[in-house]
N, C-alpha and C positions, 0 to 999 in steps of 0.2 A: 628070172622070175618076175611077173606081174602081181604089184597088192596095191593095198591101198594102204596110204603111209600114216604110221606113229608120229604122235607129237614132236617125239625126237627125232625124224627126220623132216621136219620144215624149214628148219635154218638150211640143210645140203639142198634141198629143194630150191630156196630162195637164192644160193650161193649162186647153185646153175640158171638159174635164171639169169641172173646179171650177167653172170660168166660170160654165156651164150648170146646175150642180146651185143651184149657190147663185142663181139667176137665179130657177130657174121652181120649185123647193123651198122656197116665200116661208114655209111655216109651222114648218120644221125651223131652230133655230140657225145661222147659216151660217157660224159656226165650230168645227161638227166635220166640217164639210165641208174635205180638206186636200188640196193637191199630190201630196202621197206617195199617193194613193188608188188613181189609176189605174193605179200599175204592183204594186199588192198586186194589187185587184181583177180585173185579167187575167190573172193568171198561169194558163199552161196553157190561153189563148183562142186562137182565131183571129182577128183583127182585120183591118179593110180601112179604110181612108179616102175620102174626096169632096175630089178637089183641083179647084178653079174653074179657069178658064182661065189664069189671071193668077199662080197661083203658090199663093194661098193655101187654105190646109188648111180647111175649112167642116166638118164633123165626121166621123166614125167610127161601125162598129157592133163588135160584139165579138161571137162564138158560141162556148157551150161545146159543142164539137160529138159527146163520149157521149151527150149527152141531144140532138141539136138545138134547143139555147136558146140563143135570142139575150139574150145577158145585157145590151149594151148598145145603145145607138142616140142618141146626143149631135150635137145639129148648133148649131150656133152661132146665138145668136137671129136675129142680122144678116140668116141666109143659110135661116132657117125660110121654109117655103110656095113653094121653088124649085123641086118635084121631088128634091131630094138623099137624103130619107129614101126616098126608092121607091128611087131609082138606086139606093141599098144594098140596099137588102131584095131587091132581081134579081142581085144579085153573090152571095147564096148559095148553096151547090151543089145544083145542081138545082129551084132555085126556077122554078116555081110546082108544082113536080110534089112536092113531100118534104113535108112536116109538121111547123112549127116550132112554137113553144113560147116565151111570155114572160111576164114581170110588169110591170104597168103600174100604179102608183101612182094611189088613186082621184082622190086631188084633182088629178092631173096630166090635168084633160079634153081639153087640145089635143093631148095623145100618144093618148091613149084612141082620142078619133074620129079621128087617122092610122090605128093600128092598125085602126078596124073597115072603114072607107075602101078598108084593102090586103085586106081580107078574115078577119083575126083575128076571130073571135068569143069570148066568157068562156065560159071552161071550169071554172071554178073561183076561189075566194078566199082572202086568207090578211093577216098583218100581218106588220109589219119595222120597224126602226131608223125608218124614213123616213113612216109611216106604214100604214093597211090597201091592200093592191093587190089588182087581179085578175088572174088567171091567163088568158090567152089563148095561145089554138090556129090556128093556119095549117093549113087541112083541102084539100089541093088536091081540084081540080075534077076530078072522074071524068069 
């Protein structure tokens, strides 16, 4: 199930976010990787979660939606290759019909080929804290 999350889930939100950064970010320190991140890093996002049947929270996407950028898309390694990163990316508005916008860190290749998979293509490059990324486009289908 796709929502949008209760107060009380922001801590399992923030949990996976670190979880996740520090997990598959193997070449960055993974200690400036902190708790406190994800409620800096969203502020003024829209966010949705993936809750499994059973109760538990499998991860979240985040959009800043002036630009339509998806700033986040964190899914818990456990519950990676289930469909959950698609289920999100169709929870936003008017997806597959709108035109979205993200960074995907280069040496992050198992997000990369999600992204071109959904249809993202690079539009662009650049660098960050976390290493060089590229810039891809969600172009929908005429």
């Amino acid at each position: 199930m796709i929502r949008s999350p209760e107060q009380a889930d922001l801590e399992e939100l923030a949990n996976i976010y670190l979880a996740v950064r520090r997990e598959t970010f193997t070449w960055v320190n993974p200690l400036t990787f902190r708790h406190e991140d994800f409620f800096a890093h969203t502020q003024g996002e829209l966010v949705w979660l993936a809750e499994m049947a059973d109760g538990e929270i499998a991860g979240f996407m985040t959009l800043w939606s002036p630009d339509d950028f998806v700033h986040m898309l964190y899914i818990r390694n456990a519950c990676q290759g289930q469909g959950i990163g698609t289920a999100l990316l169709t929870a936003l508005p008017d997806w597959p019909n709108k035109k979205y916008r993200l960074k995907c860190l280069d040496r992050n290749e198992r997000a990369k080929a999600f992204y071109r998979a959904q249809g993202f293509v690079v539009t662009g490059a650049g660098a960050s804290a976390e290493g060089d990324y590229e810039e891809m486009t969600f172009f929908p289908v005429e």
